[in-house]
C-alpha positions as a printed Julia matrix, in Angstrom:
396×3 Matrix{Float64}:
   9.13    6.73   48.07
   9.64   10.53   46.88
   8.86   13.83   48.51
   9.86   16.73   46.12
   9.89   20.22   47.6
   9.84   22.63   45.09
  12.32   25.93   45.69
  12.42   28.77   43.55
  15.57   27.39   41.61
  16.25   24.09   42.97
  13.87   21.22   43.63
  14.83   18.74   46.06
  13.42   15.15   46.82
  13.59   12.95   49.91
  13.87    9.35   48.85
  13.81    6.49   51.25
  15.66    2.83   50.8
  14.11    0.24   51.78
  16.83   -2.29   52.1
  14.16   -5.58   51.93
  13.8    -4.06   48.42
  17.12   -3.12   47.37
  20.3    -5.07   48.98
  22.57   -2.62   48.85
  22.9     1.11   50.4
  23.54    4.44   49.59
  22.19    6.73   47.0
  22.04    7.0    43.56
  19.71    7.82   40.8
  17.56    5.47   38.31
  20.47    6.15   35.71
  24.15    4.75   34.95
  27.16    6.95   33.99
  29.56    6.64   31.23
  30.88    3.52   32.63
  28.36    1.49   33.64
  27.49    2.06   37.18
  25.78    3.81   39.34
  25.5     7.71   39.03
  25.2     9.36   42.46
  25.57   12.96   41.03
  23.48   15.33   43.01
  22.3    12.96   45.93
  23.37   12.51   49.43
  23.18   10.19   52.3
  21.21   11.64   55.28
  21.25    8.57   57.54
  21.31    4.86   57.41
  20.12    1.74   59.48
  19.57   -1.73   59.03
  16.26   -1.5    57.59
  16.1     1.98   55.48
  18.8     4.4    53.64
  17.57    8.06   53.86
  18.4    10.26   50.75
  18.28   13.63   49.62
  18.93   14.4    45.57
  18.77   17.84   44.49
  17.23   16.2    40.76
  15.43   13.34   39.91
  15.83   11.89   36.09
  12.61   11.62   34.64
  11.89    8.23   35.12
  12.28    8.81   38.47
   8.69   10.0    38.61
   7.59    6.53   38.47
   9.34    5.33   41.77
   6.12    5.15   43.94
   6.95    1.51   45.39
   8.86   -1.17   43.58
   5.8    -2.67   43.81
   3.57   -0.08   41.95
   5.76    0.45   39.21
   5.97   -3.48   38.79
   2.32   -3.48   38.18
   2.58   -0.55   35.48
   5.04   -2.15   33.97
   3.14   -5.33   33.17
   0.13   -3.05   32.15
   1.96   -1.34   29.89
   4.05   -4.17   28.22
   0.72   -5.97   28.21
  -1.32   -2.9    26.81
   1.62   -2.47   23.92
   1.25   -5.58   22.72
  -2.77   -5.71   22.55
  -2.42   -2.36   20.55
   0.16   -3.78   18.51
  -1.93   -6.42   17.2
  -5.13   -4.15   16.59
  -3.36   -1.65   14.91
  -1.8    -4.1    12.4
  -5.39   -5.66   12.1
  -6.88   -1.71   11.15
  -3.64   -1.19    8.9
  -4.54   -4.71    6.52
  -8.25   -3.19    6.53
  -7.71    0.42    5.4
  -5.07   -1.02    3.0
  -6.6    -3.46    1.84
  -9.67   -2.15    1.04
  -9.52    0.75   -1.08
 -13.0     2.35   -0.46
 -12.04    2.93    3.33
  -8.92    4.95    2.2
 -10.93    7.67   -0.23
 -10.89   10.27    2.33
  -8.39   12.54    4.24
  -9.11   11.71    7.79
  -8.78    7.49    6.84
  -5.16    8.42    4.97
  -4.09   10.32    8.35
  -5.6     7.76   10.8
  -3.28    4.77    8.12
  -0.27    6.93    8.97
  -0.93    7.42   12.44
  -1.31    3.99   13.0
   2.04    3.38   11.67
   3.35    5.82   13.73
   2.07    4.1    16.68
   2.49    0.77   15.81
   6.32    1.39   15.22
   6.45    3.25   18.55
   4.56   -0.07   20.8
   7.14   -2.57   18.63
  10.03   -0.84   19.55
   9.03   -0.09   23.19
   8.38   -3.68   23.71
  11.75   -5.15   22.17
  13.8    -1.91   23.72
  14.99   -3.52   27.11
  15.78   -7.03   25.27
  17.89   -5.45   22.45
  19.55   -3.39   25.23
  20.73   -6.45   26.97
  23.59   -6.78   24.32
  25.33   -3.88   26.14
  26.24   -2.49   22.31
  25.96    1.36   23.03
  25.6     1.53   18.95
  22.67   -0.42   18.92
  21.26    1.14   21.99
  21.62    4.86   20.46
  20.01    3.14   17.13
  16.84    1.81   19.09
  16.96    5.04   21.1
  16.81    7.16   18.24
  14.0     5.52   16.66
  11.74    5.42   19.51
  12.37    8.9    19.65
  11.66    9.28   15.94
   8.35    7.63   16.52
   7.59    9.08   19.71
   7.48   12.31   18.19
   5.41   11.04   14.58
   2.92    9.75   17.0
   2.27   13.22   18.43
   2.6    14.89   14.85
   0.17   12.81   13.56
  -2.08   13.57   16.39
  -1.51   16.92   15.54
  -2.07   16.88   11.75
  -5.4    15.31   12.75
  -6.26   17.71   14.88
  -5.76   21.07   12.35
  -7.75   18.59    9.4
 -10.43   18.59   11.61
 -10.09   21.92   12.16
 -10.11   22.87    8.33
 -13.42   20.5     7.75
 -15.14   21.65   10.81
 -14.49   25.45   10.91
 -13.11   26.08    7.73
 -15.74   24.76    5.48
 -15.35   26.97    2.63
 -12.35   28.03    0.6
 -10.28   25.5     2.82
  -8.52   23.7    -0.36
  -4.86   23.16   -0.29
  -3.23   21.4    -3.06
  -1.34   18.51   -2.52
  -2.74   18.4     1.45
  -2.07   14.75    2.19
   1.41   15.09    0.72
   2.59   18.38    2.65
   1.02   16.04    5.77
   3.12   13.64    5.12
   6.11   15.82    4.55
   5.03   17.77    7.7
   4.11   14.28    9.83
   7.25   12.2     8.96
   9.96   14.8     7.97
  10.01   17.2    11.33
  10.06   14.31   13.75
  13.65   13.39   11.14
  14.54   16.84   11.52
  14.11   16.51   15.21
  15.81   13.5    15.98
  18.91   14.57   12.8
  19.46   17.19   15.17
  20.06   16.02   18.07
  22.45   12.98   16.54
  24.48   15.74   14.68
  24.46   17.85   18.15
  25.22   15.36   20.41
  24.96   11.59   19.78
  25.56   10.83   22.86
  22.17   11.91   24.29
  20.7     8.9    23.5
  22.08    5.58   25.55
  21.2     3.29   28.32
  19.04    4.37   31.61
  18.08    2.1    34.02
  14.26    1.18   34.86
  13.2    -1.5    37.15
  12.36   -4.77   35.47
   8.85   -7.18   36.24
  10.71   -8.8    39.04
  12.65   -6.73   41.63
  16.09   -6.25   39.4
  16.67   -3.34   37.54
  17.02   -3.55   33.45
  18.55   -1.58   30.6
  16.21    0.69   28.63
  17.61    2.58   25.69
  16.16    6.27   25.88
  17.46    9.82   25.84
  19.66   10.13   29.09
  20.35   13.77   28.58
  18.08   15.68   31.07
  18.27   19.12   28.87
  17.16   17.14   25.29
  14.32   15.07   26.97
  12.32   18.4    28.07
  13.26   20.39   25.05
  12.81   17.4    22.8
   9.95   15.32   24.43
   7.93   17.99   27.13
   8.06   21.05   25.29
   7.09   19.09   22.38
   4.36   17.07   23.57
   2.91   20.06   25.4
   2.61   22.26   22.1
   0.59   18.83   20.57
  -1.84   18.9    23.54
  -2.37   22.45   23.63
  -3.11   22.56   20.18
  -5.68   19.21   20.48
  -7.4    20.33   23.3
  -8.12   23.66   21.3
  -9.8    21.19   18.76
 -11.42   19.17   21.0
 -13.26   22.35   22.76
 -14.16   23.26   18.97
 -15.91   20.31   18.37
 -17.15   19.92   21.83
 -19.05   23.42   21.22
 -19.61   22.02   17.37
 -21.55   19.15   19.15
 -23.66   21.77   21.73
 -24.75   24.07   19.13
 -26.31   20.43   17.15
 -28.15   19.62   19.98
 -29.44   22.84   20.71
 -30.84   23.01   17.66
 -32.45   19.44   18.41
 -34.07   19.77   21.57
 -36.06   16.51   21.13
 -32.98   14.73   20.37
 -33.19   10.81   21.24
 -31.03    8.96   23.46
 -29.6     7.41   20.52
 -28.44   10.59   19.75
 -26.66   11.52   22.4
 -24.8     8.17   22.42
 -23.37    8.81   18.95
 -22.29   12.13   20.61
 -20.09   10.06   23.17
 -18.78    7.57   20.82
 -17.45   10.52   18.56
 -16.1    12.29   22.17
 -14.6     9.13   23.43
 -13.47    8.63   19.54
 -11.36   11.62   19.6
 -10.14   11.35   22.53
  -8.1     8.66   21.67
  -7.4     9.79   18.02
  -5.87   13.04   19.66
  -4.16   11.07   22.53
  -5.85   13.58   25.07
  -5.22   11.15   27.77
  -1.61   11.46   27.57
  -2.64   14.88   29.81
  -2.74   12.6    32.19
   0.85   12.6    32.88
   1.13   15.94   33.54
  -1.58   16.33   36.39
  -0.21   12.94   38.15
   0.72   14.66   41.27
   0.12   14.58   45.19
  -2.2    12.39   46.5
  -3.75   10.94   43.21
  -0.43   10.2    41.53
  -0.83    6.62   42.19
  -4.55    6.13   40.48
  -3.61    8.13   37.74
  -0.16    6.73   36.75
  -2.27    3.15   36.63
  -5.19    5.18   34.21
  -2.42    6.77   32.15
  -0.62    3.38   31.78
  -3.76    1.41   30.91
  -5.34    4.13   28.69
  -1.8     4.97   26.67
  -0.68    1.47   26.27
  -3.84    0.18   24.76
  -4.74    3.61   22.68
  -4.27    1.33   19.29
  -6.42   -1.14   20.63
  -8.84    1.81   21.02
  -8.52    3.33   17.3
  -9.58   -0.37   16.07
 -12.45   -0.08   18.32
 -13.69    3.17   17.32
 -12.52    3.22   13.58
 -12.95   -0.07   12.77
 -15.26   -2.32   14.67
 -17.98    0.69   15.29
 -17.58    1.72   11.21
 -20.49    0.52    9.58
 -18.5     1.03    6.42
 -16.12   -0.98    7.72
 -18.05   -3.67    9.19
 -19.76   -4.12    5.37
 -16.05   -4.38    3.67
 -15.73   -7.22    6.44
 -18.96   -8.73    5.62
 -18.82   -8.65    1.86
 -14.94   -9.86    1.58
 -14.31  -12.03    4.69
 -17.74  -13.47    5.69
 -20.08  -16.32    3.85
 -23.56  -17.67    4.32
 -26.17  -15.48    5.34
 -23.21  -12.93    7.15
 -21.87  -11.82    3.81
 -22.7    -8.25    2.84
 -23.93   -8.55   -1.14
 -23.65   -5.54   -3.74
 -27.18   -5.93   -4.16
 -28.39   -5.37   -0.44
 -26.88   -1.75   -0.59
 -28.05   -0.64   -4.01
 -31.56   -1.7    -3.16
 -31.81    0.63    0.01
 -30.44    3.18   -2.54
 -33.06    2.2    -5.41
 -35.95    2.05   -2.19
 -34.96    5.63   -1.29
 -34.84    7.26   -4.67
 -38.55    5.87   -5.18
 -39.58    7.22   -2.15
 -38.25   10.98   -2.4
 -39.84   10.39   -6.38
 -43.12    9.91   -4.71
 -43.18   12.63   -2.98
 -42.01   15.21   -5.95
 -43.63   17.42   -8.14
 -41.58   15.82  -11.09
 -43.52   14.4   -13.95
 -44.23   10.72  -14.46
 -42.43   11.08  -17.85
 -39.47   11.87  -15.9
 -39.88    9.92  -13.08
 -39.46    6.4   -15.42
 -36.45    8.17  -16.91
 -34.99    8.79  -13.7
 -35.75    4.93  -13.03
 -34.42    3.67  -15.81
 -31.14    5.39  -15.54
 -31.68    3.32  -11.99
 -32.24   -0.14  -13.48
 -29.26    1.02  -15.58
 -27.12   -0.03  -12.05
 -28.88   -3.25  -11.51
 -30.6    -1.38   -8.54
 -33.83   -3.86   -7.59
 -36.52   -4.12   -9.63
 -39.21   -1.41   -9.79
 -43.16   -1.33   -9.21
 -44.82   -0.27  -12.2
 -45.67    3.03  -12.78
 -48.85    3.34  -11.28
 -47.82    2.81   -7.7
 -45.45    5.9    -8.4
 -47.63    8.47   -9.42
């Protein structure tokens, strides 16, 4: 267990051993040097028995933060793993929809939420092969899987981002908010800095990615390939994914007032209402990875609950985007029904065009237009093998 005191320069942790949990003494860090072993850089021995090993490190590497109990971290590793690989099977499930059906795909925010999902999808693949492809000991292949985790790491959050300001554009900026090219430059933008990014730090120092230690499912501790360079990870991963969450909560409170203002002017709004109003807040939640905040206010005595709700909610946020984006779509629920579904469950061309021909009659009757235009209007209806009509009397 850890007990950082923070000083004005230095922060230093008390860690404690128990040696029923780890067989050996003395202290180290979560992290191996150079040549393989252990690095004890920055940590000293403060007294030892024959049950405990008492420590004191002057730094912490940041997986560190997750040494609650052997047995805690155990349990979020499982969730996590197990989370990953949920997501990773809904997202590929809501990238075969948008794909393959191209009326899903029309608009800007479907074309971001496609990329996204690749972004993610990429980042839960690699996270869940990273500590088997480590195994090899091959510090080129490590600094390979490193790199791209960090690649799409940091497209996940860009992505975020870039959905973030488009909502921002169709929300606030209503009018004179074109911008040629837009999905392009997103893409550009989305996939090109996180390159930039990661090109950087391989021409500055390739060695800042390699092999860090993180304790396996059962007791033993296991290779993970990651940034290992203390300095990179905060400028590189923090300050990064801090700028991303400042900038989505800003959106978030946008639309949260967006949302206020509707209901205000709807007093008698129903309970159905204010539903939809939750789905789209739990919605974008997800779709701006807001609960990654989580990991930044997991300290003191609710470190523990919140490191299991940040594991749980993070690992399965694909699994969420299918939910919200795909299952609770009606549009997408009626590409389901009229491609993959038979029988009575199959979603025909003609069911939609006759609520369309059923509603055009019905704003007809209640016009001032003439009957003479009316069955023009009609026929230009019939025209798109809407239903068939009533005759003219029961218009006029």
């Amino acid at each position: 267990m850890a007990d950082s005191k923070p000083n004005l320069f230095t922060t230093y942790a008390k860690i404690i051993w128990a040696h029923e949990l780890v067989k050996f003494s003395g202290c180290f860090l979560c992290l191996i040097d150079e040549k393989g072993g252990w690095n004890d850089t920055g940590c000293e021995t403060i007294t030892s028995n024959a049950t405990h090993t008492f420590c004191s490190c002057n730094h912490l590497t940041h997986f560190g933060v997750l040494l609650v109990s052997s047995v805690y971290e155990r349990i979020l590793t499982i969730i996590s793993y197990l989370g990953c690989g949920i997501s990773s099977i809904f997202l590929g499930v809501t990238l075969l929809t948008y794909l393959a059906f191209e009326k899903l795909r029309r608009d800007y925010p479907s074309k971001i939420l496609i990329n996204l999902s690749i972004a993610l999808l990429g980042l839960n693949m690699l996270f869940l092969v990273n500590s088997w492809l480590a195994s090899f000991n091959s510090n080129a292949i490590c600094i390979t899987i490193a790199a791209f985790l960090h690649y799409f790491f940091l497209a996940t959050f860009t992505w975020m981002g870039l959905g973030a300001i488009n909502m921002y554009l169709a929300l606030v900026k209503v009018f004179n908010s074109y911008v040629p090219s837009y999905i392009l430059k997103f893409c550009a933008l989305g996939w090109g800095l996180p390159l930039l990014v990661v090109s950087l730090v391989l021409a500055i120092d390739i060695n800042s990615y390699g092999t860090s230690l993180s304790r396996a499912l059962f007791q033993e501790s296991t290779a993970f390939c990651w940034l290992k360079n203390d300095v990179t990870f905060y400028v590189t991963v923090v300050s990064f994914v801090t700028l991303v969450m400042v900038c989505n909560i800003c959106m978030f409170a946008v639309v949260l007032v967006q949302i206020h203002k509707m209901r205000a002017n709807k007093p008698s709004s129903s309970r159905k209402g204010f539903l939809h109003d939750l789905r789209v807040v739990a919605s974008l939640t997800f779709l701006l990875g807001l609960t990654w905040i989580l990991s930044f206010v997991a300290w003191g005595p609710a470190k523990t609950p919140l490191l299991y709700l940040f594991s749980l909610l993070n690992s399965l946020q694909g699994f969420f985007i299918f939910l919200f984006y795909c299952l609770m779509k009606d549009n997408v629920r009626k590409q389901w029904r009229k491609h993959l579904c038979c029988g009575r469950f199959r979603q025909t061309e003609y069911s939609g065009l006759a609520h369309l021909n059923n509603t055009l009659v019905l704003i007809l009757k209640q016009s001032y237009i003439s009957s003479s235009t009316q069955k023009c209007i009609l026929k230009e209806c019939s025209g798109l093998k809407c239903t068939p009509l009533t005759n003219t009397k029961a218009i006029n």
